[in-house]
VOPAGU-2260 file (C-alpha; in pm, 1 decimal, decimal comma):
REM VOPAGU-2260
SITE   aa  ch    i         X         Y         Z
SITE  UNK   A    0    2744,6   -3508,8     411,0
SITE  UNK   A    1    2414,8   -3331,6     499,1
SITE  UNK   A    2    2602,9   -3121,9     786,9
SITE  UNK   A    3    2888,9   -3026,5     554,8
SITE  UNK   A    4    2656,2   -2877,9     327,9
SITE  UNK   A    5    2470,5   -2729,5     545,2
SITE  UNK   A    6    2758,4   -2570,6     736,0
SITE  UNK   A    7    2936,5   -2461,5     453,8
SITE  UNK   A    8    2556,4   -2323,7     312,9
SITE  UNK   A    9    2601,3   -2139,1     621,6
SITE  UNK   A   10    2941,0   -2005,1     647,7
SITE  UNK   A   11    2915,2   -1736,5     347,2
SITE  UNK   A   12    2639,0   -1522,6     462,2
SITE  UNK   A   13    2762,7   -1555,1     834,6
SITE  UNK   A   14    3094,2   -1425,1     711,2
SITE  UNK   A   15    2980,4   -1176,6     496,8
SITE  UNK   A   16    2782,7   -1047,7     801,0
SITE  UNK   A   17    3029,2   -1010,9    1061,5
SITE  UNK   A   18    3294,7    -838,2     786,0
SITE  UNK   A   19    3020,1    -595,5     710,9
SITE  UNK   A   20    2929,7    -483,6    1068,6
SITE  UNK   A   21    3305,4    -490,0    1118,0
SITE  UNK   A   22    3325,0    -234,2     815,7
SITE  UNK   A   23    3024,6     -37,5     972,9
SITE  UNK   A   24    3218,2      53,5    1269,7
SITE  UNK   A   25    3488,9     170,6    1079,3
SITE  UNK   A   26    3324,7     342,4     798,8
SITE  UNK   A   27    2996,7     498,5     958,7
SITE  UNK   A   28    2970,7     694,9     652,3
SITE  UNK   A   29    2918,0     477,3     415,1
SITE  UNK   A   30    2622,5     284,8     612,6
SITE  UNK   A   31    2333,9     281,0     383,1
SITE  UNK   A   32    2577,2      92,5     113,0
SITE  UNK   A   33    2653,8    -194,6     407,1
SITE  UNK   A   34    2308,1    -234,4     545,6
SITE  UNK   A   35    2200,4    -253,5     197,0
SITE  UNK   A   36    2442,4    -607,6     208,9
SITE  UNK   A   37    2387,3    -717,2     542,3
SITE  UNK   A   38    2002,6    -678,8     431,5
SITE  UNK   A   39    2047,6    -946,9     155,8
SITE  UNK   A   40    2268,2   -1142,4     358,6
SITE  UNK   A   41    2011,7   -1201,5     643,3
SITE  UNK   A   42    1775,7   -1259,4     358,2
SITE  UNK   A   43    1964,0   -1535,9     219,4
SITE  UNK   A   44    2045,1   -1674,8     560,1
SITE  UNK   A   45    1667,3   -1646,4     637,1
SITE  UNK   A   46    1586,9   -1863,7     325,1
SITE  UNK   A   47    1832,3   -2138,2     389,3
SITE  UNK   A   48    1728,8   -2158,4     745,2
SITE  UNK   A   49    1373,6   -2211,9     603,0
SITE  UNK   A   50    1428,7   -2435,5     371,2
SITE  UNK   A   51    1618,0   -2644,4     634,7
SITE  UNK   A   52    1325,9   -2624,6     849,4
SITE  UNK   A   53    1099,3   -2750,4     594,3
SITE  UNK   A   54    1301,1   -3043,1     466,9
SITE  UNK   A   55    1346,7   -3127,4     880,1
SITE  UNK   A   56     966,7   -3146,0     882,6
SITE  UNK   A   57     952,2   -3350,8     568,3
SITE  UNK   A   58    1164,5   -3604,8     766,6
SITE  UNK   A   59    1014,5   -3604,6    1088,3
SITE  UNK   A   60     666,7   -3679,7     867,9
SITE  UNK   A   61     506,9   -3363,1    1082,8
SITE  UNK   A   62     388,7   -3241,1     760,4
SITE  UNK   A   63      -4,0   -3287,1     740,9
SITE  UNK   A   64    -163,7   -3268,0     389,4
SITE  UNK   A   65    -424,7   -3029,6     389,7
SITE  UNK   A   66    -584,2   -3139,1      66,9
SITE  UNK   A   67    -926,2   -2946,8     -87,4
SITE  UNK   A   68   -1092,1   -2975,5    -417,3
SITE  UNK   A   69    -964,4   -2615,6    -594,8
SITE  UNK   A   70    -909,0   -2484,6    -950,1
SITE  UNK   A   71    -573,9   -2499,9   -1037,5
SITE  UNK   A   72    -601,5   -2198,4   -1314,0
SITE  UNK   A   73    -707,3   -1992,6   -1003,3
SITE  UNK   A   74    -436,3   -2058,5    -839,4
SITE  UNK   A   75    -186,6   -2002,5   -1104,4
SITE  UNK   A   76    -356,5   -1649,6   -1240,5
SITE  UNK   A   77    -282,4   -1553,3    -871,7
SITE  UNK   A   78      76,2   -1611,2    -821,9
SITE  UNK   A   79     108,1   -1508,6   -1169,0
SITE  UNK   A   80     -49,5   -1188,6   -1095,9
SITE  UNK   A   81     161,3   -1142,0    -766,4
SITE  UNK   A   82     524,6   -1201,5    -919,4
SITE  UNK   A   83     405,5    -939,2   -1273,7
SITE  UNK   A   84     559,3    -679,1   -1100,9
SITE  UNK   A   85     888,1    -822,9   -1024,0
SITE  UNK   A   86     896,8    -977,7   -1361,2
SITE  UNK   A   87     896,1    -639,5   -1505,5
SITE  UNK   A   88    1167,1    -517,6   -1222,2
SITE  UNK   A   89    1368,7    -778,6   -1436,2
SITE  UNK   A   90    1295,5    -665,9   -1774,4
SITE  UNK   A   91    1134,0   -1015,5   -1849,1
SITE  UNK   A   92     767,2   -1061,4   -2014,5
SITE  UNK   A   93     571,8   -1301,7   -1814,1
SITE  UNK   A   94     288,6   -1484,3   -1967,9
SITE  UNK   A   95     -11,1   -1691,8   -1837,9
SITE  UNK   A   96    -226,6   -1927,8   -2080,4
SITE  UNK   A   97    -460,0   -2157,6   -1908,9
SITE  UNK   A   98    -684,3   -2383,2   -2021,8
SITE  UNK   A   99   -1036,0   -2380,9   -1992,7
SITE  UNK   A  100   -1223,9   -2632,0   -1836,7
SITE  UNK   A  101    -989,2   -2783,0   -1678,9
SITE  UNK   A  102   -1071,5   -3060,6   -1359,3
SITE  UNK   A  103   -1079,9   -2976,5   -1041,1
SITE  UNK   A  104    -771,2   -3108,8    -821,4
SITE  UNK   A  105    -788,0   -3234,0    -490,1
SITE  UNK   A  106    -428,6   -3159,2    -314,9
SITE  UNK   A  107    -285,4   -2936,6     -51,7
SITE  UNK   A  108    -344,3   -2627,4    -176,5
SITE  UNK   A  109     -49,9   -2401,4       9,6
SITE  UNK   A  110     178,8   -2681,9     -69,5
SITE  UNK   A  111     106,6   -2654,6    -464,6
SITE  UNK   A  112     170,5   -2253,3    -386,4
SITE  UNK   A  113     511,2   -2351,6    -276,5
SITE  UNK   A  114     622,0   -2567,2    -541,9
SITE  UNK   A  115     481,2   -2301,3    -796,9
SITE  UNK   A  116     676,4   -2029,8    -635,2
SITE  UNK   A  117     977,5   -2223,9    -602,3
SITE  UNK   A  118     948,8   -2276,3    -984,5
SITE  UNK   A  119     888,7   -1945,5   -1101,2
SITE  UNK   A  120    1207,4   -1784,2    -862,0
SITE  UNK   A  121    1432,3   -2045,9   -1076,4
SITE  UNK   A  122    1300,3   -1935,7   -1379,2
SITE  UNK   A  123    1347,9   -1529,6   -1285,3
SITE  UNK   A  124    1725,0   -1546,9   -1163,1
SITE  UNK   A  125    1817,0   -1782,2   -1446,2
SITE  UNK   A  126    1668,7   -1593,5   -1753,4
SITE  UNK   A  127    1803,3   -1279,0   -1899,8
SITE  UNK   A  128    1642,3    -918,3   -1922,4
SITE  UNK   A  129    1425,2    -981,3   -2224,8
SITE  UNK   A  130    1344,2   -1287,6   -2155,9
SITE  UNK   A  131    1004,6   -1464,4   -2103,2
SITE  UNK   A  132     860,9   -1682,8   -1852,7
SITE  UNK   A  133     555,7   -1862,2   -1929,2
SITE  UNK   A  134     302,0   -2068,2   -1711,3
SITE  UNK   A  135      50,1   -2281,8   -1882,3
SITE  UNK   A  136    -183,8   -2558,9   -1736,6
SITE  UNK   A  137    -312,2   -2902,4   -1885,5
SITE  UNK   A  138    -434,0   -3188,2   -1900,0
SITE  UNK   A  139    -271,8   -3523,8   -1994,8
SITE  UNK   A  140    -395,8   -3926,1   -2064,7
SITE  UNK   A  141    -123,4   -4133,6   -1867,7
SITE  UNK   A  142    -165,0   -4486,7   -1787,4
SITE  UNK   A  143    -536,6   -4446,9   -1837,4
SITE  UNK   A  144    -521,6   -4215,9   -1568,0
SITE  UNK   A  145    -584,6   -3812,7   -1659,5
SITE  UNK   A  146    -349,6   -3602,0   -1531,3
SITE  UNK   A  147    -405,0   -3239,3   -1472,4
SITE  UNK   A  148     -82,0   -2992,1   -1444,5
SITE  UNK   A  149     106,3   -2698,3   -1528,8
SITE  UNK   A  150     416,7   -2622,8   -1702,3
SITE  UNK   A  151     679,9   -2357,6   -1642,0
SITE  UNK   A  152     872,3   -2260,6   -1922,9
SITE  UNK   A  153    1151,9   -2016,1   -1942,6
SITE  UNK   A  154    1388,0   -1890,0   -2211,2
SITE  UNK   A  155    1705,2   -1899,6   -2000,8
SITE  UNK   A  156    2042,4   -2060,3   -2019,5
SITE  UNK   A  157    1867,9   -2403,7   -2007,7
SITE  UNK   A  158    2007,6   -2744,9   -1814,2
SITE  UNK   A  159    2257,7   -2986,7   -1949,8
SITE  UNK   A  160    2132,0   -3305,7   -1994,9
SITE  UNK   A  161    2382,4   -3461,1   -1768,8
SITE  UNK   A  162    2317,8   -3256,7   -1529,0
SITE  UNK   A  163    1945,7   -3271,4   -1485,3
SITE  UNK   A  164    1896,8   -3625,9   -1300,5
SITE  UNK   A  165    2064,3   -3482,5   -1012,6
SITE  UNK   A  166    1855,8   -3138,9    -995,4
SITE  UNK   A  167    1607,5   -3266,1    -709,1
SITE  UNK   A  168    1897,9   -3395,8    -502,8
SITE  UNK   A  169    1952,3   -3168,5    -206,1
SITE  UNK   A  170    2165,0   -2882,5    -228,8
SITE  UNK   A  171    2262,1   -2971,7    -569,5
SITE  UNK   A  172    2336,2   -2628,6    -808,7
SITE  UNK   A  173    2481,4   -2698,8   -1179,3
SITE  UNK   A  174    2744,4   -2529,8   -1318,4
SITE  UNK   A  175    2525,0   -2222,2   -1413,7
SITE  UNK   A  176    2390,1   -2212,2   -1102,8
SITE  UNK   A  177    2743,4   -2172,8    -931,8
SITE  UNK   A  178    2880,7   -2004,3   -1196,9
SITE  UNK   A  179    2617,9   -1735,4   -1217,3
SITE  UNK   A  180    2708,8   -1554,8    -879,0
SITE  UNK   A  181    2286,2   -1595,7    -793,0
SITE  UNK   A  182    2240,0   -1696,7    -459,9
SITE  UNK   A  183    2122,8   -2028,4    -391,5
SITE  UNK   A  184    2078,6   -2310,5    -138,4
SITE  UNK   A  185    2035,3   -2624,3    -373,3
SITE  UNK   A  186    1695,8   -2696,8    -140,4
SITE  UNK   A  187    1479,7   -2579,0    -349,4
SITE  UNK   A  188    1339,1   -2814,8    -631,2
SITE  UNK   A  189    1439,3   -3107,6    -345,0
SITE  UNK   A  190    1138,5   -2943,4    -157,7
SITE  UNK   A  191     913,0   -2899,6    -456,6
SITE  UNK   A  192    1007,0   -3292,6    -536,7
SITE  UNK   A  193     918,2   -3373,7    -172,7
SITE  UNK   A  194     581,5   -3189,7    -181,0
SITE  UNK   A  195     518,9   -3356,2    -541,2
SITE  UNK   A  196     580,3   -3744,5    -417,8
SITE  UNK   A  197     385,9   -3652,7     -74,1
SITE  UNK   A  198      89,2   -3571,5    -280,9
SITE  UNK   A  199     123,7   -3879,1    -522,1
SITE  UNK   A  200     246,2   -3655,0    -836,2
SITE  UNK   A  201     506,2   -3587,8   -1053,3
SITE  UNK   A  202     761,7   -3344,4   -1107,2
SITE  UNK   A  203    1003,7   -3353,5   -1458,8
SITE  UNK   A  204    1227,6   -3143,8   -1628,6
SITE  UNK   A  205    1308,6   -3092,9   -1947,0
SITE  UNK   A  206    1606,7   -2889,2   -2126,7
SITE  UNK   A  207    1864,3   -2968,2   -2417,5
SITE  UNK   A  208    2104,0   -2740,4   -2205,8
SITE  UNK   A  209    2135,8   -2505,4   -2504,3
SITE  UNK   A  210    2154,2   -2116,9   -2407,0
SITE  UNK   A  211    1845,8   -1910,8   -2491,2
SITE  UNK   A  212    1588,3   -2283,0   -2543,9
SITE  UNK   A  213    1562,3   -2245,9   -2166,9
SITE  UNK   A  214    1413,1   -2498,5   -1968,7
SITE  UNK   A  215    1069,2   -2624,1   -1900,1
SITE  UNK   A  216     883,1   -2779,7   -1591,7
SITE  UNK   A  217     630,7   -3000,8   -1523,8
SITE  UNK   A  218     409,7   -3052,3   -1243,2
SITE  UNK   A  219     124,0   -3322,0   -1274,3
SITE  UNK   A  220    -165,3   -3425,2   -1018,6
C-alpha cells in the first residue's frame, strides 16, 4: 500500500514535468510561463521526496532527539515572525498571543520547529483571503501532570468529524484537501504525529467540520 501511494504521489509532478519540457521545445516563446510550472513542480516533488526521507528515518529509528531546556513563546514569536510576510501575500491576518510565564520545555527543539511549521502551512492553504490564523501557547493540569503547549487555530473550511481520526494516517487528504486543487502529500501531520509520540506528547485536533469555524490544533509537552 505504502509503494502505491508513494508511486502514484510521484507520478503527477513527474508527468507534469516531462509534458512541460516537451512544451518548451515546442513553444520557446512562451518559456517564462513553463518554467514558472516546472518550478512548482520540482518544488512539490522536492517536498514529497523529503517527507519520504524523514518518515524512512523515523522507521529506521536514526532519528536522535536533541532535546534542550528552551522557551517555547520564543520559539513561536519566531516562526510567527518568519511566515508574517507570507500571511499577508495571502490576504490573511496572523496573530500571536502567548502567555507569560510560561515553563520551560525540555524537547528537541528543531523537531518542535517542524511540527509548528507543518501546522501553520495547513492552516495558510486551507483558509481563505481574509481569514485569520492564530497561534497561542498554554498551559494545562492533566493527570496531575502540567502540560505546556500551543494551539493553532484557523478560520478555514474546518474538518468533518468523520474524517478527523484518520488525519495523522500517512498520506491521508480529506475531501477538502483533494477537492481544493492545493498540493499535498498526506505526510505531513503523520510526521508532526511521529515527532509528537517520539518526544512523549500529544497532538489533537479539533473541528465541527463547519465552513468558516475552521479548525484548531493542539500540541502538548
Amino acid at each position: 500500500e505504502f509503494v502505491a501511494n508513494v508511486s502514484h504521489e510521484l507520478r503527477t509532478p513527474l508527468t507534469n514535468i516531462k509534458l512541460f519540457h516537451e512544451l518548451l521545445a515546442l513553444q520557446p516563446d512562451r518559456i517564462e510561463e513553463f518554467l514558472e510550472t516546472l518550478e512548482r513542480e520540482t518544488d512539490r516533488l522536492t517536498a514529497l521526496i523529503e517527507d519520504l526521507l524523514a518518515l524512512t528515518r523515523f522507521d529506521q529509528g536514526i532519528v536522535r532527539l536533541h532535546r534542550s531546556s528552551f522557551d517555547l513563546n520564543v520559539l513561536i514569536r519566531e516562526f510567527v515572525e518568519d511566515r508574517r510576510k507570507l500571511a499577508e501575500s495571502k490576504n490573511l491576518i496572523l496573530n500571536v498571543d502567548t502567555q507569560q510565564e510560561l515553563p520551560m520545555i525540555y524537547a528537541d527543539r528543531n523537531l518542535t520547529g517542524q511540527v509548528l511549521s507543518i501546522l501553520l502551512t495547513n492552516a495558510f492553504n486551507y483558509t481563505p483571503a481574509s481569514g485569520s490564523v492564530c497561534v497561542t501557547t498554554n498551559i494545562s493540569q492533566h493527570d496531575d501532570q502540567d502540560w505546556v503547549g500551543f494551539m493553532v487555530q484557523d478560520t478555514g473550511m474546518g474538518i468533518p468529524p468523520d474524517e478527523q481520526q484518520n488525519l495523522f494516517t500517512r498520506f491521508y487528504r480529506g475531501k477538502v484537501g483533494r477537492k481544493s486543487g492545493i498540493s499535498g502529500t498526506g505526510l505531513g501531520l503523520s510526521i508532526a504525529k511521529e515527532i509528537m509520540d517520539r518526544q512523549k506528547g500529544k497532538i489533537s485536533v479539533e473541528s465541527v467540520g463547519i465552513p468558516g469555524e475552521g479548525t484548531t490544533f493542539q500540541v502538548w509537552f
